[in-house]
N, CA and C atoms as an extended XYZ file, in Angstrom:
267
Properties=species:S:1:pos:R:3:atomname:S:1:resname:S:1:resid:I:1 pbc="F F F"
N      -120.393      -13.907       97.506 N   UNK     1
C      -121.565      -14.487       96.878 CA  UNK     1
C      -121.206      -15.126       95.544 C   UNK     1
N      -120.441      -14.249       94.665 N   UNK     2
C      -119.756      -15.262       93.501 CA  UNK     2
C      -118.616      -14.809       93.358 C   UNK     2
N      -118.041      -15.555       92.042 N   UNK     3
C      -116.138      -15.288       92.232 CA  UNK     3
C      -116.351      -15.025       90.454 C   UNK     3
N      -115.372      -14.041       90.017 N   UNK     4
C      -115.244      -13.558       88.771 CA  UNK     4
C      -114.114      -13.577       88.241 C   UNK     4
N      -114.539      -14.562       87.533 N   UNK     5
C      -112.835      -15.205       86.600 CA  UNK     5
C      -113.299      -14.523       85.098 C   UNK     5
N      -111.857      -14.064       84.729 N   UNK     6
C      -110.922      -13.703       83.538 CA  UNK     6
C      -110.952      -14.612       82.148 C   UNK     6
N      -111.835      -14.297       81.260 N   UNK     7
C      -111.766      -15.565       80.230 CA  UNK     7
C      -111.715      -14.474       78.929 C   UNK     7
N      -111.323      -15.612       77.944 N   UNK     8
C      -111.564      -15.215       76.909 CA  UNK     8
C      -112.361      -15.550       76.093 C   UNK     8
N      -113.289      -14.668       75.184 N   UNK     9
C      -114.194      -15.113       74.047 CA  UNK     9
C      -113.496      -15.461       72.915 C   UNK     9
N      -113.402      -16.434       72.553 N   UNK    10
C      -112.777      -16.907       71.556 CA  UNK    10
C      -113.728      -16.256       70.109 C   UNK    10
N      -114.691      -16.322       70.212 N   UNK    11
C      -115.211      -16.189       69.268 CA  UNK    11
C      -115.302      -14.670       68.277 C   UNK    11
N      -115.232      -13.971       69.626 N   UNK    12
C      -115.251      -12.546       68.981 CA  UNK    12
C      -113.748      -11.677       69.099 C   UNK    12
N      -112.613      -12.770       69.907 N   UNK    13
C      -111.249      -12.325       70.562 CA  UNK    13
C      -111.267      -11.252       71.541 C   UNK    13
N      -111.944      -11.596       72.261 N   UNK    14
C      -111.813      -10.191       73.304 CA  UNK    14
C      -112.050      -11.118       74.986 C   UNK    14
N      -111.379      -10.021       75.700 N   UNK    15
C      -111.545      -10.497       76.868 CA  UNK    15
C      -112.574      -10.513       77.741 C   UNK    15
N      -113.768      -11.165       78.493 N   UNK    16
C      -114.501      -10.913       79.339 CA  UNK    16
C      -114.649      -11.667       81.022 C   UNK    16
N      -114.895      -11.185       81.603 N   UNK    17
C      -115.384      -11.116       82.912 CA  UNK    17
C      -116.567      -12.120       83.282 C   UNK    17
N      -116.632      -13.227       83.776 N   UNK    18
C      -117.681      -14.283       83.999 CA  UNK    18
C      -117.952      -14.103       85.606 C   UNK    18
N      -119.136      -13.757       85.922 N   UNK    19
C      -119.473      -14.149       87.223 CA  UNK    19
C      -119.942      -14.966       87.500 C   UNK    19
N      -119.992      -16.027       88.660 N   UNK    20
C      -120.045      -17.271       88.324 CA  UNK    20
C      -120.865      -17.541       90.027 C   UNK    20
N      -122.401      -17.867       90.395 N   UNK    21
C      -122.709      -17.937       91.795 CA  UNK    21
C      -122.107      -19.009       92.348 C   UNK    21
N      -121.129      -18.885       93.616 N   UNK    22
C      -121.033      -20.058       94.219 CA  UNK    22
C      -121.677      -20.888       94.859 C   UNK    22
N      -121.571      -22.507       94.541 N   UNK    23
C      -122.313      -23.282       94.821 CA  UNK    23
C      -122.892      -23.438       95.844 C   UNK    23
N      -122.164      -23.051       97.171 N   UNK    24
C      -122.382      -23.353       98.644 CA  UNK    24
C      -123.081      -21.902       98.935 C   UNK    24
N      -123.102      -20.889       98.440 N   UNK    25
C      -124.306      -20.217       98.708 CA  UNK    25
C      -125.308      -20.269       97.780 C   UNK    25
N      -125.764      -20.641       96.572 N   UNK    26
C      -126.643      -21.222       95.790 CA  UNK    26
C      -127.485      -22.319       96.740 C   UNK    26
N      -126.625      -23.267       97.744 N   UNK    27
C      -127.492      -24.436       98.177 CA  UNK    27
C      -128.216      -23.585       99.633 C   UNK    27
N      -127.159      -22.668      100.174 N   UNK    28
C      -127.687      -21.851      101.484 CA  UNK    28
C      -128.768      -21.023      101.476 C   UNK    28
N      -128.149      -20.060      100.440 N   UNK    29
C      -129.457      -18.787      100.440 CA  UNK    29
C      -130.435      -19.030       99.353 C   UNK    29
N      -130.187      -19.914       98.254 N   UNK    30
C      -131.192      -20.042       97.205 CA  UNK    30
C      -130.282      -19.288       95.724 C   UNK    30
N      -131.401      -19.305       94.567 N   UNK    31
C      -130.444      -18.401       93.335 CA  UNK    31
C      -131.069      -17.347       93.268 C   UNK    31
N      -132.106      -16.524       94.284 N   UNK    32
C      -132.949      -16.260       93.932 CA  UNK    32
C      -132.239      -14.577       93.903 C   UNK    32
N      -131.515      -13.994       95.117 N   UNK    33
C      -131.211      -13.083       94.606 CA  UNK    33
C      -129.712      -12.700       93.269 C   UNK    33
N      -129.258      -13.902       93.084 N   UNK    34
C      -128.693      -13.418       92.049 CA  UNK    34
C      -129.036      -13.478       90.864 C   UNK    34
N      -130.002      -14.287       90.446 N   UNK    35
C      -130.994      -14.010       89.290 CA  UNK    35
C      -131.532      -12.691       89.128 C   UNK    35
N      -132.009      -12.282       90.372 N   UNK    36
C      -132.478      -10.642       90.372 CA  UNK    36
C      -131.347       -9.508       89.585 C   UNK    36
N      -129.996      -10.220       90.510 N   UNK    37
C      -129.172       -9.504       89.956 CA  UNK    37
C      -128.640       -9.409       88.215 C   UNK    37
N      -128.739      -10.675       87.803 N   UNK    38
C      -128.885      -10.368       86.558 CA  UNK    38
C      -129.617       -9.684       85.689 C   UNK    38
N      -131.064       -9.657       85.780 N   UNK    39
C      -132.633       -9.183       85.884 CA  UNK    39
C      -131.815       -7.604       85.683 C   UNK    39
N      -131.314       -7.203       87.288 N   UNK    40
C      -131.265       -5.977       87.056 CA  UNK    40
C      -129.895       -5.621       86.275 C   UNK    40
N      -129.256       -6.245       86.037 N   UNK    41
C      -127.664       -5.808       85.235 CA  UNK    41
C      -128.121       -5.713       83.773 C   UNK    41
N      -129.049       -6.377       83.359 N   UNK    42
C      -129.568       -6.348       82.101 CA  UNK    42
C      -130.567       -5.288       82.049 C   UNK    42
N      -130.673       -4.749       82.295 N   UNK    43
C      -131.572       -3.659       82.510 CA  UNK    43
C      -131.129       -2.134       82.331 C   UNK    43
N      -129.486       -2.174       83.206 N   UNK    44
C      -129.217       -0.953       83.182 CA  UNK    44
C      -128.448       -0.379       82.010 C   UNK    44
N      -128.501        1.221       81.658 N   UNK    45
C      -127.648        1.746       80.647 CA  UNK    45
C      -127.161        2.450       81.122 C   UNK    45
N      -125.580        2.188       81.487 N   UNK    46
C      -125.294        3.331       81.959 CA  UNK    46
C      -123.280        3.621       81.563 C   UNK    46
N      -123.062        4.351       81.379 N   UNK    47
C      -121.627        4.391       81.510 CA  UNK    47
C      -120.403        4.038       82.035 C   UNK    47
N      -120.674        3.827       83.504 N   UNK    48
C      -119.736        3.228       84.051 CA  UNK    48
C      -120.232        1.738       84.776 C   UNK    48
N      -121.391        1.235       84.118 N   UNK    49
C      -121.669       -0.124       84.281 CA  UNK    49
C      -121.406       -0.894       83.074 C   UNK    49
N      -120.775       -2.166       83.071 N   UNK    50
C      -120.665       -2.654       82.072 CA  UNK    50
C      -121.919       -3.460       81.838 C   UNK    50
N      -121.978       -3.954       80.437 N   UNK    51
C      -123.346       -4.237       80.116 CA  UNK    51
C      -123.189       -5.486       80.099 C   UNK    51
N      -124.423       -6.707       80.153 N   UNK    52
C      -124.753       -7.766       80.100 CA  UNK    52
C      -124.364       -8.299       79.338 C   UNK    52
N      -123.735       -9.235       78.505 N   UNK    53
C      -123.256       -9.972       77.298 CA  UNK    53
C      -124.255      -11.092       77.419 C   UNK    53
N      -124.262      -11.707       77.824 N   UNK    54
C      -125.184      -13.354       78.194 CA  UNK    54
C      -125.364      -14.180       79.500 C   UNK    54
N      -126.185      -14.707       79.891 N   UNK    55
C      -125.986      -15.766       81.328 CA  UNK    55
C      -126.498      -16.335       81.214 C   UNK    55
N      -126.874      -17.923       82.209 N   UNK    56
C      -127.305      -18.952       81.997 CA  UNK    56
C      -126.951      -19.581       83.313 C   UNK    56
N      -126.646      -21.015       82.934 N   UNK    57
C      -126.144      -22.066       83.812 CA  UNK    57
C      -125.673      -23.614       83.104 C   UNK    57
N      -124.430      -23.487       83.498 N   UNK    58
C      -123.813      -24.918       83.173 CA  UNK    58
C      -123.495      -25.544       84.053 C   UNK    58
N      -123.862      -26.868       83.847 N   UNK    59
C      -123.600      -28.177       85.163 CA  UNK    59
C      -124.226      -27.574       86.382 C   UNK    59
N      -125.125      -26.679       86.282 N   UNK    60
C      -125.392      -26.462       87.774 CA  UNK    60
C      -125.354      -25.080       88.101 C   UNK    60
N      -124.685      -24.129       87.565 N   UNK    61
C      -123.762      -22.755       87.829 CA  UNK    61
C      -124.442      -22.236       86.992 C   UNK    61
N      -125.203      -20.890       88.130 N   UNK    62
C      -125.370      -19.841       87.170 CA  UNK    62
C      -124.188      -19.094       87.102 C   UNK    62
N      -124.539      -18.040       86.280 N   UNK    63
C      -123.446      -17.297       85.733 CA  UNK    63
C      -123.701      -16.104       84.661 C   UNK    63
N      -123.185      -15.043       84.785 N   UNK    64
C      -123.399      -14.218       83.762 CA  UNK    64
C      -121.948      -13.676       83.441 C   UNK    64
N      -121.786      -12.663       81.825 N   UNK    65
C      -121.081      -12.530       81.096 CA  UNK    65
C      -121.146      -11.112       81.088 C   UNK    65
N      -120.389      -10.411       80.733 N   UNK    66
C      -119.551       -8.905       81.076 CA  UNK    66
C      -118.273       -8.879       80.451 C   UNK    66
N      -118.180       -7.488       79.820 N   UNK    67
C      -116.643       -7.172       78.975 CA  UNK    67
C      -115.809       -6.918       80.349 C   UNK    67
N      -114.743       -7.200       79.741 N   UNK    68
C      -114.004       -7.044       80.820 CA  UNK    68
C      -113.160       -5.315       80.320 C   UNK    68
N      -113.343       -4.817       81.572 N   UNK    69
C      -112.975       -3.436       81.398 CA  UNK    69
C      -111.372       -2.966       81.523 C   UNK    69
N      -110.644       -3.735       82.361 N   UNK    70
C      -109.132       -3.506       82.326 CA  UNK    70
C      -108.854       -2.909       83.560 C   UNK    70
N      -109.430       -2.569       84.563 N   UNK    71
C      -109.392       -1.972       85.797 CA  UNK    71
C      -110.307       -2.436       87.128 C   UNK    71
N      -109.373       -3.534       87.635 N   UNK    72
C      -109.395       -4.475       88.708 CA  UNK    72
C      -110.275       -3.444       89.822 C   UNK    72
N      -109.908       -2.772       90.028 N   UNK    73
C      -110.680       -1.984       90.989 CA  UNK    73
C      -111.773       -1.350       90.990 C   UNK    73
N      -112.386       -0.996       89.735 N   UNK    74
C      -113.793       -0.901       89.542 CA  UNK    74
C      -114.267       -2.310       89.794 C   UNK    74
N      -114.033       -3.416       90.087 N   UNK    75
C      -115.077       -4.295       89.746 CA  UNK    75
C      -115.463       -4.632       91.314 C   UNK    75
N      -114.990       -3.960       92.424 N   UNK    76
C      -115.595       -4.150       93.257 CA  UNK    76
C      -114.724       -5.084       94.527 C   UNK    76
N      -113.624       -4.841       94.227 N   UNK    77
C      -112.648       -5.621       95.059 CA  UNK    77
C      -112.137       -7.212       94.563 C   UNK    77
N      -112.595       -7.427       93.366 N   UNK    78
C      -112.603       -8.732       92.650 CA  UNK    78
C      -111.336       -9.076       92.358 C   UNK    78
N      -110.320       -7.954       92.378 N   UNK    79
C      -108.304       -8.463       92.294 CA  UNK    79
C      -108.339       -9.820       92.583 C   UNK    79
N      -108.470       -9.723       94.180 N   UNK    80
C      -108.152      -10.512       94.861 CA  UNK    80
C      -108.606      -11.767       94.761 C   UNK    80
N      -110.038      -11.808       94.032 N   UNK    81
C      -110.432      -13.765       93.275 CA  UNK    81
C      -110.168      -14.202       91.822 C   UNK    81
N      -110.245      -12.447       91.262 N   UNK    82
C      -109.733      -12.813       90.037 CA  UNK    82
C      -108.834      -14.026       89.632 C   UNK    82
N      -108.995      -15.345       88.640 N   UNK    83
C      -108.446      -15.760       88.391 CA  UNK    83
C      -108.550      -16.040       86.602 C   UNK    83
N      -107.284      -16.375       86.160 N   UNK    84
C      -107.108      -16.511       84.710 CA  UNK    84
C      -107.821      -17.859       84.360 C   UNK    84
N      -108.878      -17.569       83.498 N   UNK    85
C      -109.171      -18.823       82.564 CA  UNK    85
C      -109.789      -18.711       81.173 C   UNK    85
N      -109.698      -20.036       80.478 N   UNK    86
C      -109.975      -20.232       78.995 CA  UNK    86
C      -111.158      -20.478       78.702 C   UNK    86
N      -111.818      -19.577       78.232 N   UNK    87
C      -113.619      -19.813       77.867 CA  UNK    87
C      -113.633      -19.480       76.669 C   UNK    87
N      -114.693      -21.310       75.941 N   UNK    88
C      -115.082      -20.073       74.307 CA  UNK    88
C      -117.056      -19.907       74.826 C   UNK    88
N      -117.126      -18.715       74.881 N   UNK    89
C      -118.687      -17.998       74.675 CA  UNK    89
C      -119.067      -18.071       73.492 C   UNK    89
């Protein structure tokens, strides 16, 4: 449903986690449940959830923002799309 690339905040120097909905299911199923999902990520307090930083949409792409925690395997099998990129938030 989306792919979660590796960026950095330039602004505050730390690393975070961007989820990013892909386009071709954005045009299939709608944005509607991953908006929810933000809805509810912002919502929760909890310890082993990381918390909301910011989301939106650029050029088209929603997307939300998350610290990045350092352990590929909590995030849900995401290793494997993980990719490295340069973001200033």
């Amino acid at each position: 449903m989306a792919t979660i690339y590796l960026a950095e905040d330039l602004q505050h120097d730390r690393k975070i986690a961007i989820k990013v909905l892909r386009s071709g299911i954005a045009a299939a199923l709608g944005a509607e449940r991953f908006l929810r999902e933000i809805e509810t990520t912002a919502r929760l307090h909890h310890p082993h959830i990381p918390p909301l930083y910011d989301s939106g949409e650029v050029d088209g792409f929603l997307h939300y923002v998350m610290p990045y925690v350092g352990r590929l395997a909590a995030m849900g099998g995401a290793a494997n799309r993980l990719a490295a990129v340069e973001a200033a938030v």
